[in-house]
Every structure is written in C-alpha cells, then in structure tokens.
Steps between C-alpha positions, in 0.01 A plus 500: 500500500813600308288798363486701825682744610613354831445155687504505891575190620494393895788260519823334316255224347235738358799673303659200368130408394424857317874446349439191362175659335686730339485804729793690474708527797514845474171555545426272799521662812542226813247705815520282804272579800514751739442510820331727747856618707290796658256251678705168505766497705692345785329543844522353823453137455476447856221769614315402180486123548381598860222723338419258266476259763778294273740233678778731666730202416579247243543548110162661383540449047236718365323468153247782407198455263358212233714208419485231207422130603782415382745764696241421844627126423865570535474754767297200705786247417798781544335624843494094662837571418560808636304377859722163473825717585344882675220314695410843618446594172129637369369594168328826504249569221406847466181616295301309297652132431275298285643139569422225835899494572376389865379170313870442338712571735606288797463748794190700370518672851821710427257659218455867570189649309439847479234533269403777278689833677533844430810630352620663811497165640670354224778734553493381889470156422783470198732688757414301778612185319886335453533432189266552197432167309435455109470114462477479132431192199738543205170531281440777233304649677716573757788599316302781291422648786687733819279501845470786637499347836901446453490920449296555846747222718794681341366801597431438833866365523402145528711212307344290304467165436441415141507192261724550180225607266497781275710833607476398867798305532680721316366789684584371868817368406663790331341743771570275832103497560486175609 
C-alpha cells in the first residue's frame, strides 16, 4: 500500500487506517459519495404520498435497501420507541430489505414495504418520506463504510436520522442534517 501513487479512501476511518499503514498523508485523497442532485430532489411530499398511496399524515421514517442483522435489530428496538411517543408514526422500507423487521417489532402493522422499485420510484418514495433514517451498530464494518442512502435523503432535502457511527455523526452535526 505505501508503494502507490495515491490511496482513495471513503471516510475519516479508512484514512486513519491507510495512515497507520504507512500511507503518506499526502497521498491519500478522502472521496465521499455523491449523490444524484439532478434526479434527487425535494418534491411535493404531499401529492407524492397521495400517489404513492402513502399515509397523508403521521411521521413516515424511511430506510432504502439491504440492512445488517445487527442494524435491523436496533432499528426494531429504536422504532417501539419511536411508536411509544409519535403513535402515528410508520416505518417505510423502500426497495429490497432483506430482514423479518415485522417479526421484531411491536406494531408490525405500521411496516410499510415497498419491495423491489424502479429508480424513478425511489426518487418518489425517498421524497415522499420525513426524515431519512440510518440506524447504525458501532461495528467495523460500519464505520469503514459511507451509505449512499444518507447522499440520496440529503439530496432530496430530507433530515436524517443517524446513530453516531463512522462520519455520520459528524456529518449531520456539522451540516444541521439531522
């Protein structure tokens, strides 16, 4: 590694990891995501969530794509918490989601399932939402790494709601994101 000419790292954690092999700072160049700012972007939350056929009322947190076991597990606990106090509250899910959270979670009829969706819909759906949600484990894995879903909600001018893992916290508090 310290032999190339250039390291690209994703996040804060991946460069203090190529540092401590040796790379030198100089060459490490930190790339965060992008996001697609031609295609996601704020819309009408109301006339979407009507198209949709999306609650017109009531917190709607969305969470797009695969999640680890782990991350599903505190997303199940943290959204019992979340119903506790916004009763009106619902979890949408938007693509593929790979875990049961309907069998953790105390009201598994406030789920919202899209399935797999095109990415036009995607764009519909993320905008449609209130907030975007990022419900993270502090595990290596999850700090070496920067979803891309927190690029699309920000995007599509949506807060987010995010655990304090990685650049995340970081991210949403020194930009007022969340």
């Amino acid at each position: 590694r310290t032999h190339a000419q250039g390291t690209t790292v994703i996040n804060t954690i991946l460069r203090n990891k190529a540092l401590a092999l040796g790379v030198p700072a100089e060459q490490i160049l930190l790339l965060t995501n992008g996001a697609d700012i031609a295609t996601m972007k704020p819309q009408a939350r109301d006339v979407l969530r009507q198209e949709l056929e999306l609650p017109p009322a009531g917190p709607l947190v969305a969470y797009t794509g695969a999640i680890f076991a782990t991350d599903a597990a505190l997303m199940a606990a943290a959204f019992d918490e979340i119903v506790t106090s916004q009763p009106e509250a619902r979890l949408l899910l938007i693509g593929y989601f790979n875990v049961a959270i309907e069998q953790l979670v105390k009201a598994p009829e406030k789920i919202i399932r899209t399935g797999p969706i095109s990415y036009p819909n995607l764009v519909k759906y993320v905008a449609a939402a209130d907030v975007g949600w990022l419900p993270l484990v502090d595990t290596g894995a999850n700090q070496g790494r920067f979803p891309m879903k927190a690029t699309d909600f920000m995007a599509a001018g949506q807060p987010l709601l995010v655990t304090d893992v990685g650049d995340l916290g970081s991210l949403v508090r020194e930009n007022g994101l969340g």
